[in-house]
C-alpha positions in Angstrom: -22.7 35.5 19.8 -22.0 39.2 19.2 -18.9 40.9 20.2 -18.1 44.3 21.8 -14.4 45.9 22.7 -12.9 46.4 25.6 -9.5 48.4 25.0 -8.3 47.1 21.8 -9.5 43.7 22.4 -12.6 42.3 21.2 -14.7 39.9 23.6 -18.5 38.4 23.5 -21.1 41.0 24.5 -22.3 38.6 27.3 -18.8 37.6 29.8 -19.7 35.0 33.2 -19.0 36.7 36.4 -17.8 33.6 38.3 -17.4 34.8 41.6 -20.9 32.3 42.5 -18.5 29.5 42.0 -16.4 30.4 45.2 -18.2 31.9 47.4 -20.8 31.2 49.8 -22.9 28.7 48.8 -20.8 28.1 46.0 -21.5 24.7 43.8 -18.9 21.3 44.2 -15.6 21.8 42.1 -17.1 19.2 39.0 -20.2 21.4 38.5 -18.3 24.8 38.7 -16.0 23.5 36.3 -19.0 22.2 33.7 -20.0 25.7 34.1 -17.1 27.5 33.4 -16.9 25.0 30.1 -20.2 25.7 29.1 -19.7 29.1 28.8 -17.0 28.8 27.1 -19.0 26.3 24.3 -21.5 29.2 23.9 -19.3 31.3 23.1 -18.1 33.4 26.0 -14.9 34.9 25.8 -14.8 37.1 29.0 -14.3 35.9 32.8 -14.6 38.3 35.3 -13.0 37.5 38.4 -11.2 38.9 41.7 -8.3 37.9 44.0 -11.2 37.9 47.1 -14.1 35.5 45.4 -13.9 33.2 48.3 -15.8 31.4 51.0 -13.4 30.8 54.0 -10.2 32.5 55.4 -7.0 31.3 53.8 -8.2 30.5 50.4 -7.8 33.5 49.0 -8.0 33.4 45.1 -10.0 30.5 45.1 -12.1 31.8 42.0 -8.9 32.1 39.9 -7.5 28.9 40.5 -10.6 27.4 39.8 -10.4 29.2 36.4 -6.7 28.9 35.5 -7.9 25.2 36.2 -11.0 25.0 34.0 -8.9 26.7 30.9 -6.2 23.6 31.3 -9.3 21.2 31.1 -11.1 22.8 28.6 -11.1 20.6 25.6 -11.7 23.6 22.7 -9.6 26.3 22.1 -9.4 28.8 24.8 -6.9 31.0 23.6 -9.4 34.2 22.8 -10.2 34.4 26.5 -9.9 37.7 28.5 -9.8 36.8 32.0 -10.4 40.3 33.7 -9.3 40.0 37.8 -9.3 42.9 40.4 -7.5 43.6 43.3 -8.3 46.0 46.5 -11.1 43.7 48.6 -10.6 41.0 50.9 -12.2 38.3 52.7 -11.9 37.7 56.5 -13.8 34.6 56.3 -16.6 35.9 58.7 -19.0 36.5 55.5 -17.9 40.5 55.6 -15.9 42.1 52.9 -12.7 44.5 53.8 -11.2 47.6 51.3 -7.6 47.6 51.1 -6.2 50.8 48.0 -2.5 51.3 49.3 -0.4 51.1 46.9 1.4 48.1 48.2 -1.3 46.4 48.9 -2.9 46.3 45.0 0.4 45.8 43.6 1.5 42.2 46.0 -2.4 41.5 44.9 -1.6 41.5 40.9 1.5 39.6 41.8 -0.4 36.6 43.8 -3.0 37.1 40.6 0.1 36.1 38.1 0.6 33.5 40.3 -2.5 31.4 40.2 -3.7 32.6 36.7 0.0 31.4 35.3 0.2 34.1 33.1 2.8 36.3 32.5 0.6 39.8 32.2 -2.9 40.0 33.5 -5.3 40.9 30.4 -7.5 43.4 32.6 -6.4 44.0 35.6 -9.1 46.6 37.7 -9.0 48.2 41.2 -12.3 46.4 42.4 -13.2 49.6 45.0 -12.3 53.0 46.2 -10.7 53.0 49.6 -11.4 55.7 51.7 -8.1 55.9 53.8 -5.8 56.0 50.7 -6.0 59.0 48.1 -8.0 57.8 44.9 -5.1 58.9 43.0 -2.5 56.9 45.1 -4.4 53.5 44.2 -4.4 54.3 40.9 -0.8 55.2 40.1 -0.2 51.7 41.8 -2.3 50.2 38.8 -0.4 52.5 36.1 3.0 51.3 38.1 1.7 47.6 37.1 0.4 48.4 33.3 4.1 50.4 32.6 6.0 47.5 34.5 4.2 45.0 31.9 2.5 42.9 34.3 -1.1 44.2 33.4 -1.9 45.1 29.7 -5.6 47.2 30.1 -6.8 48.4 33.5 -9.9 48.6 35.0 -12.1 50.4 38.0 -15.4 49.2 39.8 -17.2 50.4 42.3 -16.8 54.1 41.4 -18.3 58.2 40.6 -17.8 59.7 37.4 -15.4 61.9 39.2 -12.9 58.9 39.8 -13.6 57.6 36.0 -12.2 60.7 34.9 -9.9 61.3 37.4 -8.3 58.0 36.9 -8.5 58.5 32.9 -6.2 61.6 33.5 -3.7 59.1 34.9 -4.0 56.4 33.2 -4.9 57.3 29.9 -5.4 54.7 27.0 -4.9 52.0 29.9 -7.9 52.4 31.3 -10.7 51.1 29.2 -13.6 49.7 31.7 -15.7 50.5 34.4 -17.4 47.6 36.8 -20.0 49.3 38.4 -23.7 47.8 39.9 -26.3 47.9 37.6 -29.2 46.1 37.0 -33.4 46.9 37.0 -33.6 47.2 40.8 -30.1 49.3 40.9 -30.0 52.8 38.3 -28.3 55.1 40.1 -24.9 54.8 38.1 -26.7 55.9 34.5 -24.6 58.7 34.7 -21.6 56.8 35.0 -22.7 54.6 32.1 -23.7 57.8 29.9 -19.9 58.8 30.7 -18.5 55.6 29.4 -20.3 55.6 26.4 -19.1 59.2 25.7 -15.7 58.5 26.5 -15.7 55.0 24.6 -14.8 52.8 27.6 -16.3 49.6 28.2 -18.8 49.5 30.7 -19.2 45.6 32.8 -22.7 46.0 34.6 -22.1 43.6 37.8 -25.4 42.0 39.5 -27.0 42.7 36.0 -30.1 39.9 37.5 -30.8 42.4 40.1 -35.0 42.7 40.5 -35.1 39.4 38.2 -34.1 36.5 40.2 -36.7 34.4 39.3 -40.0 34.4 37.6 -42.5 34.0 40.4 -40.3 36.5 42.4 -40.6 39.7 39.6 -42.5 42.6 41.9 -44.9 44.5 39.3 -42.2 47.3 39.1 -40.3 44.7 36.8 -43.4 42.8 35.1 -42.4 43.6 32.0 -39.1 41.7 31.6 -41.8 39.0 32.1 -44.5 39.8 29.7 -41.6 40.6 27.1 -40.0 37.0 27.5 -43.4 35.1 27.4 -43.4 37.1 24.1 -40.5 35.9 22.8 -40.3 32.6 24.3 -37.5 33.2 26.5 -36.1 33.7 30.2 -37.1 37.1 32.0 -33.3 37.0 32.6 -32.4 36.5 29.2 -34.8 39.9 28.4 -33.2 41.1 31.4 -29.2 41.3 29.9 -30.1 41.8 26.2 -32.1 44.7 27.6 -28.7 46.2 29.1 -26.8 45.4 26.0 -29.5 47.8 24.6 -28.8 50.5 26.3 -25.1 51.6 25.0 -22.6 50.1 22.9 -20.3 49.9 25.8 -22.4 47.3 27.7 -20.7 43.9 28.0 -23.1 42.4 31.1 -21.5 39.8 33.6 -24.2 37.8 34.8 -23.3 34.7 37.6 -24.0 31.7 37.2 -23.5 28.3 39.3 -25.0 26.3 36.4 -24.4 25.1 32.9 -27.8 25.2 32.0 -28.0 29.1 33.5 -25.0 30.3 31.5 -26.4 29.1 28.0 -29.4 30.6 28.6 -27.9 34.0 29.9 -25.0 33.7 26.5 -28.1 33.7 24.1 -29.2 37.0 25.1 -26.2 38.3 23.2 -28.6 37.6 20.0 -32.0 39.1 21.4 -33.0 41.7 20.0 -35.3 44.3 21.5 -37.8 45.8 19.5 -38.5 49.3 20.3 -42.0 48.7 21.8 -40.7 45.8 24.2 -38.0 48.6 25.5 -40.8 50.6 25.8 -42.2 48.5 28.4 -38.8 48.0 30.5 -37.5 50.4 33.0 
């Protein structure tokens, strides 16, 4: 497993975006919890997840109990884990998601996120999306409220314009040190965003990094190369698929999902592909 920074903490350069294990669709309790283990067991040291990874109304937080939960079972040593939740979306229950940035809103959010992760400060704490009835810079000062009462140690934004990285790096400062924005072979339009994260040395969390490489059979010709660079090497189109992001800055840490053990060892090892500069050659 390689390693990359976020803030001054150092995690694996492939984390496990569990949000599959609570939403729709999501797997029983015993296999999400063998997944969460085995990511652990390959080395994976960074968890994203988010107050609103749930299914149905009135389980809100559902993902983060089911991760506070896994950690207590886990039989190796956990202790290195940077469990990175957000706050600012909700659930209704109906399938549809909601955007709430008041201030009061994000900061009874980090305190239910305390809660349920049983931790006294939240390692990365990040506003998961701008809301467009509340001033950027209003939802943000509620996240620097949280870092300088001690109940967040880094802080993070998703979902967001270069404008707002630098915006909320003016009032945040050295807190912030991520951005969680889409990115993935079917979705580029934040390269400018990840050029700006790179610059300004924050860590950059690519969420629905699979996207345009679901499955083998399913790869349109746009993406054909992922495949004819795995069959290559011998591996998964997926597993070309993340260590090509990795390739592309420093600041990369990808999140992939995952439902199954089996799918978050083979996503871990891409941490130790390396690209050659003719297969990058043949990716988007």
């Amino acid at each position: 497993m390689r390693y990359r920074s976020i803030g001054d903490i150092e995690v694996s350069a492939i984390g496990l975006g569990a949000m599959p294990l609570s939403i729709e669709g999501r797997p029983d309790r015993e296999r999400a919890i063998a997944t969460i283990h085995a990511a652990l067991d390959a080395g994976i040291t960074l968890i994203d997840t988010a107050d609103s990874y749930h299914w149905h109304a009135g389980e809100t937080g559902h993902n983060e109990v089911l991760i506070a939960d896994a950690l207590a079972t886990y039989g190796g040593d956990s202790g290195a884990v940077l469990i990175a939740t957000k706050g600012g979306r909700g659930r209704p229950g109906d399938g549809s998601w909601t955007v709430t940035g008041t201030p009061a809103h994000l900061k009874n959010a980090c305190e239910g996120s305390l809660k349920r992760l049983g931790v006294e400060a939240i390692g990365l704490y990040q506003l998961h999306k701008p809301d467009e009835n509340v001033p950027w810079a209003d939802s943000v000062g509620a996240i620097k409220e949280l870092a300088d009462e001690g109940k967040i140690r880094l802080a993070g934004v998703s979902n967001v314009s270069s404008a707002q990285i630098l915006e909320a790096r003016e009032i945040l400062g050295e807190k912030l040190v991520s951005v969680q924005n889409e990115h993935s072979p079917a979705y580029l339009a934040h390269e400018p965003e990840l050029a700006l994260c790179t610059e300004l040395g924050l860590a950059y969390l690519p969420w629905g990094p699979l996207g345009g490489i679901s499955g083998a059979s399913r790869i349109g010709a746009a993406h054909a190369g992922f495949l004819a660079v795995a069959e290559d090497h011998g591996v998964s189109p997926q597993r070309v698929c993340l260590a090509w992001l990795l390739a592309k800055s420093p600041s990369v840490i990808a999140i992939p999902g995952s439902t199954r053990p089996a799918t978050i060892r083979d996503s871990a090892a891409a941490a130790d592909l390396v690209l050659t500069a003719g297969d990058l050659a043949r990716l988007p």
